[in-house]
Backbone bond lengths (Angstrom), bond angles and torsions (degrees), N, CA, C in turn:
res aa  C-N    CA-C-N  psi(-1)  N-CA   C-N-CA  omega(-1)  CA-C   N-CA-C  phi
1 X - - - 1.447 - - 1.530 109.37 -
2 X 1.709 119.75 130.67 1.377 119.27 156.59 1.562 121.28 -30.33
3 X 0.986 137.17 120.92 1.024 140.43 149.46 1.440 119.05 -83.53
4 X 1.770 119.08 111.93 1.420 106.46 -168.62 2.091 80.44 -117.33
5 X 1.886 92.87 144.06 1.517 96.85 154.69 1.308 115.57 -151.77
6 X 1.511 97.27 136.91 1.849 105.74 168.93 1.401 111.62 -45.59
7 X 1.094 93.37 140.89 1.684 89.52 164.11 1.715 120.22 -108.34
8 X 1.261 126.83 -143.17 1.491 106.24 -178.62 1.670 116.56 -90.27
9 X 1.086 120.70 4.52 1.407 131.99 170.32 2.020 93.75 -120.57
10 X 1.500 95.01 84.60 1.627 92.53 -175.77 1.565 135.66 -45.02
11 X 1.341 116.34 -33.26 1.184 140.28 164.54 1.595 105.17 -34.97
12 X 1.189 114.84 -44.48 1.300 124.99 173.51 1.642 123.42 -79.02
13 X 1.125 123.85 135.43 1.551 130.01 -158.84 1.416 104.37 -132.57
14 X 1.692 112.74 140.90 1.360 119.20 179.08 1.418 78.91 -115.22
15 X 1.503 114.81 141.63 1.414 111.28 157.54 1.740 106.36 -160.00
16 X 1.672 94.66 132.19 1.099 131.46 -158.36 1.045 128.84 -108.39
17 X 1.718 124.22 72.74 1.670 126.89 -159.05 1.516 123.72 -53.66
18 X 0.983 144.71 152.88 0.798 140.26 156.53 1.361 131.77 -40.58
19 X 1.310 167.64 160.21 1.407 173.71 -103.83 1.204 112.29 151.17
20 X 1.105 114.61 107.83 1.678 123.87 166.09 1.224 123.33 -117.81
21 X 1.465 98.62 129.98 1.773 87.35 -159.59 1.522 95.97 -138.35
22 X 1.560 106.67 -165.81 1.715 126.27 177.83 1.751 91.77 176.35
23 X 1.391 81.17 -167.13 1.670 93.21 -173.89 1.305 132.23 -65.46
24 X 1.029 107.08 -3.79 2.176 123.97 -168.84 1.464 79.47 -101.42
25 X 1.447 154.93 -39.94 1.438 141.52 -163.04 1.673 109.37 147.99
26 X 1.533 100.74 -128.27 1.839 85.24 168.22 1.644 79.04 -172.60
27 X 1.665 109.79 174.68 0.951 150.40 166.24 1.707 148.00 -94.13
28 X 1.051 106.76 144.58 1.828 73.57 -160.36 1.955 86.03 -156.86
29 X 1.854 118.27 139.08 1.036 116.33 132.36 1.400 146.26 -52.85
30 X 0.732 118.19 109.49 1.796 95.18 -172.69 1.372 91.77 -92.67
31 X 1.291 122.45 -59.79 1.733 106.72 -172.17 1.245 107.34 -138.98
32 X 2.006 105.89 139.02 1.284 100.39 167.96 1.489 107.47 -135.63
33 X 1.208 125.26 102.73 1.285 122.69 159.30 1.877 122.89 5.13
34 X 1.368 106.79 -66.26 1.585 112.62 170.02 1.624 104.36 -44.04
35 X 1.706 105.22 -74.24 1.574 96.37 -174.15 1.580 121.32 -46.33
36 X 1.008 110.31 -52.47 1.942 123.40 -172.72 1.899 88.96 -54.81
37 X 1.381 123.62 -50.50 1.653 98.26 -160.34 2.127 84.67 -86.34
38 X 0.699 155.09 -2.52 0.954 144.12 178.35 1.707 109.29 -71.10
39 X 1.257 100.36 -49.13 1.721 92.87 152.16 1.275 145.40 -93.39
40 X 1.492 101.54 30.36 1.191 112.27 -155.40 1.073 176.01 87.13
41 X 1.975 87.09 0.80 1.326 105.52 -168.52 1.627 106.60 -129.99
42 X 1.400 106.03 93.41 1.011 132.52 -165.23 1.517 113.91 -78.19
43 X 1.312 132.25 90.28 1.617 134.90 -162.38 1.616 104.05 -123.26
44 X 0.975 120.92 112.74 1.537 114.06 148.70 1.814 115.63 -94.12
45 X 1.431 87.82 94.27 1.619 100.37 167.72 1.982 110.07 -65.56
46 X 1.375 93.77 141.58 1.514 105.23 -171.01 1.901 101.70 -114.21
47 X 0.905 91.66 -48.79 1.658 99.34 -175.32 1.663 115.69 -98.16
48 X 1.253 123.56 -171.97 1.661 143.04 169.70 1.188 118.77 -156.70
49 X 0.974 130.87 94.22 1.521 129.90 163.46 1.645 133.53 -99.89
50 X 1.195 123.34 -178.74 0.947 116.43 -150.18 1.553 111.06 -165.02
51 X 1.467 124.59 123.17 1.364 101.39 -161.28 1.930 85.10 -153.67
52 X 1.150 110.15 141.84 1.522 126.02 152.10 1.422 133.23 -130.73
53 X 1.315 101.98 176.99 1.547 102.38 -145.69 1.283 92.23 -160.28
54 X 2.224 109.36 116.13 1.296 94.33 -157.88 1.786 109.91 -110.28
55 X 1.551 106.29 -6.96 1.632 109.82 135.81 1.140 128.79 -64.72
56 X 1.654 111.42 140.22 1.246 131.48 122.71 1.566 118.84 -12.13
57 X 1.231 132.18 152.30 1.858 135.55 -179.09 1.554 111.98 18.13
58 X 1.160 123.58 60.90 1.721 148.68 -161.37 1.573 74.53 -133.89
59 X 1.647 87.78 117.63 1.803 100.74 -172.94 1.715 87.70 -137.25
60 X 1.411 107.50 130.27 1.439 114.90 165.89 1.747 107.10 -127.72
61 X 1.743 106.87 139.50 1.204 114.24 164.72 1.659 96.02 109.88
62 X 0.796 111.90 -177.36 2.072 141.46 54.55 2.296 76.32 -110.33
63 X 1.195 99.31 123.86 1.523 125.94 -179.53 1.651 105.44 -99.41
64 X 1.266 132.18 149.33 1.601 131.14 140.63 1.433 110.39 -158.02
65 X 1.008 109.30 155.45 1.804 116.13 173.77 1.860 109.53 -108.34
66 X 1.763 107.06 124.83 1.105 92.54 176.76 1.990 112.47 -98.10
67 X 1.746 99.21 -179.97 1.395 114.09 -171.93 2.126 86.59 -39.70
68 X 1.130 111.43 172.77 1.795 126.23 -30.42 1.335 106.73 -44.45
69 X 1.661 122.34 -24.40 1.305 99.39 -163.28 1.518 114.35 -147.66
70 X 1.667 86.03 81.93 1.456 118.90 -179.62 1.753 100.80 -69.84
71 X 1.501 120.17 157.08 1.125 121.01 172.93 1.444 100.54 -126.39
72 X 1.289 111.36 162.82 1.894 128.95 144.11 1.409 113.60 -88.89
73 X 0.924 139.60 144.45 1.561 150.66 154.72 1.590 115.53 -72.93
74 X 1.452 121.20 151.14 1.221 127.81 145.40 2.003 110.47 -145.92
75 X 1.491 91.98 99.64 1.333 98.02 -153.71 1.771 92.07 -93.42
76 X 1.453 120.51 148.29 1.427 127.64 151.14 1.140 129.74 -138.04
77 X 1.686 129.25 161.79 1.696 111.40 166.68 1.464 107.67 -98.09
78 X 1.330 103.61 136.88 1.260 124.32 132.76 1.439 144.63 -20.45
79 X 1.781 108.96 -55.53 1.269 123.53 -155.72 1.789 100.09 165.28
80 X 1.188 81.92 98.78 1.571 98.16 172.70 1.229 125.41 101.70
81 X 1.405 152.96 179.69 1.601 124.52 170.71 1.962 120.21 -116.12
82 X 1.272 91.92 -167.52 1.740 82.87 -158.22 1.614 82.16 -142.76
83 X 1.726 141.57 149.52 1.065 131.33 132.96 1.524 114.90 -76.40
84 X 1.289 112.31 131.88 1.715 101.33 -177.86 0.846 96.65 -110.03
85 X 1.130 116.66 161.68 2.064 140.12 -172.57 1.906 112.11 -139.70
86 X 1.591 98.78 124.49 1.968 90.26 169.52 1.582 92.48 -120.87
87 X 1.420 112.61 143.39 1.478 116.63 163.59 0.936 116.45 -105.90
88 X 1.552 127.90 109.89 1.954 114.87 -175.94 1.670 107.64 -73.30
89 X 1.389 101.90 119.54 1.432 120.39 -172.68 1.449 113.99 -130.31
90 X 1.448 107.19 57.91 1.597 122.63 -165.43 1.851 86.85 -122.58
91 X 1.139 97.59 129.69 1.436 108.28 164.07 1.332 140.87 -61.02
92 X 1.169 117.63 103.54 1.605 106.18 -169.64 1.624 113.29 108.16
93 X 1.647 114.18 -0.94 1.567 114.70 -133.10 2.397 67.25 -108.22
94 X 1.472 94.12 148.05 1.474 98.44 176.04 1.395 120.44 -85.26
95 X 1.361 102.88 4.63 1.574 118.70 164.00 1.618 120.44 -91.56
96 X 1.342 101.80 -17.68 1.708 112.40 -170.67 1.554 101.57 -17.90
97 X 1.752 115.68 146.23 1.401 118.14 152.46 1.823 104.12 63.49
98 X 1.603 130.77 11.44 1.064 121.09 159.34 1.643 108.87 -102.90
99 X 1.590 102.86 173.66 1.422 87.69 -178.51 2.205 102.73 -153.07
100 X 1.152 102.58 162.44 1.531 102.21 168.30 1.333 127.95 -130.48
101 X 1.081 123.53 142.39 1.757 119.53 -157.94 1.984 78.26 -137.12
102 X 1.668 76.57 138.39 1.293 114.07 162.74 1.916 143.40 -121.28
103 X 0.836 117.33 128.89 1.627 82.49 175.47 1.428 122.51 -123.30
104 X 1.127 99.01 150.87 1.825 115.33 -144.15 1.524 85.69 -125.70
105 X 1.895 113.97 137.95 1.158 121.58 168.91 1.469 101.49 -143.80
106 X 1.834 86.65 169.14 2.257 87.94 173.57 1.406 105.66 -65.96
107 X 1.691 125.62 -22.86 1.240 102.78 -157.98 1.574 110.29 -88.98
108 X 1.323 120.03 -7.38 1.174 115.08 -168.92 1.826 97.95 -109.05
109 X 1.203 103.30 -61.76 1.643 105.26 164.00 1.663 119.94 113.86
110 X 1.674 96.17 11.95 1.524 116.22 178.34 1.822 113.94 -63.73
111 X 0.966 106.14 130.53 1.608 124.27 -168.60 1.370 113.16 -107.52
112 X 1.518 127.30 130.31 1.209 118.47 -174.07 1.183 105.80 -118.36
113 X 1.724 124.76 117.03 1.535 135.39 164.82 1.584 112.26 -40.94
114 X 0.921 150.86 149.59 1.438 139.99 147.37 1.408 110.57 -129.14
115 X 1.424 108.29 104.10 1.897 96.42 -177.51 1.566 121.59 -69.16
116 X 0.814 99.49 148.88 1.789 122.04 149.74 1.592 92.91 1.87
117 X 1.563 130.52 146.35 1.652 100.07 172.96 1.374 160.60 114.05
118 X 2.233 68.84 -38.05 1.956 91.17 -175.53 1.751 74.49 -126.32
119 X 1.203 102.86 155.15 1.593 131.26 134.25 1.683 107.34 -66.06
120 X 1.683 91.32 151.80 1.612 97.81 -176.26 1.593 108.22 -161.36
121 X 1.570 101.68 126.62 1.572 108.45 -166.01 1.306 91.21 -156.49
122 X 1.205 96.08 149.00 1.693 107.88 176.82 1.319 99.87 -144.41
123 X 1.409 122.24 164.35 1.550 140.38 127.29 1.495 139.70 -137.18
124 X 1.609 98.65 168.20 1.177 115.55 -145.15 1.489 100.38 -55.94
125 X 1.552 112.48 -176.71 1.536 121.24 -155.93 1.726 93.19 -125.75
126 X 1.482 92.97 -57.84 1.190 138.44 -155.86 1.760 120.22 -104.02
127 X 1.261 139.19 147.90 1.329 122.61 174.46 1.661 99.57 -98.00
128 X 1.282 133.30 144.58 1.133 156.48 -179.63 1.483 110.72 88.07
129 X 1.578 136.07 24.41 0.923 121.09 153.29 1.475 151.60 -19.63
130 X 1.354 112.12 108.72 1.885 123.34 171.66 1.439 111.99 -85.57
131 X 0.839 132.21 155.52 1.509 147.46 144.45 1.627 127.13 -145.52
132 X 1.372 105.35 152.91 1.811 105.70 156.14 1.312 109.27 -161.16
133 X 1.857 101.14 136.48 1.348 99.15 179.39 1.556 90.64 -128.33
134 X 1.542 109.13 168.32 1.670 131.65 179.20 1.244 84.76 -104.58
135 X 1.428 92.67 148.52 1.285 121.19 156.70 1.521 127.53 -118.84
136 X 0.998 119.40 149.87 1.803 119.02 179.51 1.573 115.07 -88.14
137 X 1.284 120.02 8.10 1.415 129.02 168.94 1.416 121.56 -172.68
138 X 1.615 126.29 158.92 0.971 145.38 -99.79 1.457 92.01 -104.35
139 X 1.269 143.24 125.48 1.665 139.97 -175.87 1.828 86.31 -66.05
140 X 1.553 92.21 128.12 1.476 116.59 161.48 1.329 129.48 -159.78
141 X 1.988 113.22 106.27 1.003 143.38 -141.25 1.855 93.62 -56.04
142 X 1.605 111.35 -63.58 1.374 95.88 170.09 1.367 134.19 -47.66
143 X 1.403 126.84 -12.78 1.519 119.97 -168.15 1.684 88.96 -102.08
144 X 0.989 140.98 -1.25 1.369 136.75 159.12 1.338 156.14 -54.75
145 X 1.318 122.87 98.01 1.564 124.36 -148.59 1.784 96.10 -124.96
146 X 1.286 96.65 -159.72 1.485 114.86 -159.22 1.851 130.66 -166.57
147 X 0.917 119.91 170.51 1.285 118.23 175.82 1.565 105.69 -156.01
148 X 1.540 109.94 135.09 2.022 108.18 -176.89 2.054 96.32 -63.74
149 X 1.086 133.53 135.13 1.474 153.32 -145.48 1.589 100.56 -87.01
150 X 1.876 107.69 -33.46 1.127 134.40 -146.37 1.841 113.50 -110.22
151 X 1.857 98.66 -19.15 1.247 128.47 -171.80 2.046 97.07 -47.12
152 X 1.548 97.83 94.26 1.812 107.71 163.82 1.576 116.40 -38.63
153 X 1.259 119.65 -25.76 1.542 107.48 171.60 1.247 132.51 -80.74
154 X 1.614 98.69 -36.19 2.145 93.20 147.49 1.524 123.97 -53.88
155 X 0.933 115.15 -61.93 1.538 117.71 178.79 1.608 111.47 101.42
156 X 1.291 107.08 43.40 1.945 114.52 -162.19 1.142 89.70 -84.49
157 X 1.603 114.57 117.48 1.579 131.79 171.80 1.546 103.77 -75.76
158 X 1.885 97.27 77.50 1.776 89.80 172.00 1.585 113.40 -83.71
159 X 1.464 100.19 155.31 1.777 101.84 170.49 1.547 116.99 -58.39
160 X 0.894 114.48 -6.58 1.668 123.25 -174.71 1.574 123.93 -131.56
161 X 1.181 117.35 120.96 1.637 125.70 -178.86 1.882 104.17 -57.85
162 X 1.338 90.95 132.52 2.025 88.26 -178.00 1.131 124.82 -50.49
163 X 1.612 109.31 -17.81 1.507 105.51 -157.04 1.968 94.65 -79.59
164 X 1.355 86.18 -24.84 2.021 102.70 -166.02 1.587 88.64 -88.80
165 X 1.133 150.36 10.64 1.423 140.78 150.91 1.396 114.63 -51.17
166 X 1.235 108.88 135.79 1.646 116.10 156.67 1.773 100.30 -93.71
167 X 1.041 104.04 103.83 1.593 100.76 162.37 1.886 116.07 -145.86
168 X 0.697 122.60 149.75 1.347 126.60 176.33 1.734 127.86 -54.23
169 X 1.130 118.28 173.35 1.787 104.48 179.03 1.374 93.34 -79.33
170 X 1.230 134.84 -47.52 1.279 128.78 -168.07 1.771 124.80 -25.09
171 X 1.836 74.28 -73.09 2.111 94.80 162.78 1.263 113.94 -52.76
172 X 1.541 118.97 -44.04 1.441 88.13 -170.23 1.320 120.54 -94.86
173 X 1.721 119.67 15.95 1.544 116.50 175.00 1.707 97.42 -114.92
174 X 1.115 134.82 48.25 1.630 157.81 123.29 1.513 111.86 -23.57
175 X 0.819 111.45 115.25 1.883 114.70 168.49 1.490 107.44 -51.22
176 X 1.494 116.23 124.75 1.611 108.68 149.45 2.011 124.59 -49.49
177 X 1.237 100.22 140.51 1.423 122.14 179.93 1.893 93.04 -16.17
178 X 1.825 101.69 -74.87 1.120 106.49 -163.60 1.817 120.25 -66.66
179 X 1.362 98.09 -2.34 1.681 100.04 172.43 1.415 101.97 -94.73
180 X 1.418 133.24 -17.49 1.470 129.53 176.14 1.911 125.12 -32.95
181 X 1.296 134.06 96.19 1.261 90.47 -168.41 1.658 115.01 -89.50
182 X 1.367 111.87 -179.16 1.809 96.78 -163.74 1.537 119.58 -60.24
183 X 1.375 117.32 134.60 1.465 126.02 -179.08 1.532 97.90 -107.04
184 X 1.798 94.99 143.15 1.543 135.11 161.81 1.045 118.70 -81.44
185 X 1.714 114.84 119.04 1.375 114.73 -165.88 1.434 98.10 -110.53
């Protein structure tokens, strides 16, 4: 059985398929529509992507897409591990500017939801990092925003000091939290 759990920003979901195995390896749902709306979490994923990362502390994001075409995440690894991070960055929301990090590997196979809402960035654990997460809507370059990963007023306990980040100019010229202006989810 899936095991799905909130984490401390509930909105956010660890969920943890089941594994069935024997001696040839094992088997595993990763997603089924039935299970996810059965608890409620009703997603029509549109896309699949897929991204690696062939450093060690190779940090991408904190990423989100706003309305029209905001997404949810359902991110996993592949091969190797990732700390993942959501920042709730919903306006008005009594969580604003908090955030929850998880860490997700191939060997265990825990998946992190990220709704509609949150920013979402992770980095690597591991050098040769895989991942793929679905999304519930359509990649669109204009509806695309951001947050700096590194921004001191969150306080995101990354495994890696910024200066020792692999990240791109992109990520790291990101608006701080408090320069964000309000996004439509």
């Amino acid at each position: 059985m899936t095991m799905i759990t909130p984490l401390a920003l509930p909105e956010v979901m660890l969920i943890t398929p089941k594994r069935h195995g024997d001696a040839r390896g094992w088997f595993t749902e990763t997603w089924s529509r039935k299970v996810l709306a059965e608890a409620g979490l009703d997603h029509d994923f549109v896309q699949d992507n897929q991204a690696f990362s062939a450093q060690r502390g190779t940090v991408r994001g904190l990423h989100f897409q706003r309305s029209p075409n905001a997404q949810a995440k359902l991110v996993r690894v592949l091969k190797g591990a990732i700390y993942d991070v959501a920042v709730d960055i919903r306006t008005g929301s009594a969580t604003y500017g908090r955030w929850v990090g998880a860490r997700l590997d191939a060997d265990i196979g825990a998946q992190l939801l990220v709704p509609r809402g949150f920013a979402h960035g992770y980095c690597t654990l591991e050098p040769d990092t895989m991942l793929a997460y679905k999304v519930d809507g359509p990649y669109a370059p204009d509806c695309e925003g951001g947050v700096l990963w590194c921004d001191p007023a969150l306080g995101i306990d990354w495994p890696i000091a910024p200066e020792a980040a692999v990240a791109n100019d992109r990520d790291r010229k990101l608006p701080r939290l408090a320069d964000l202006e309000p996004v439509d989810f």
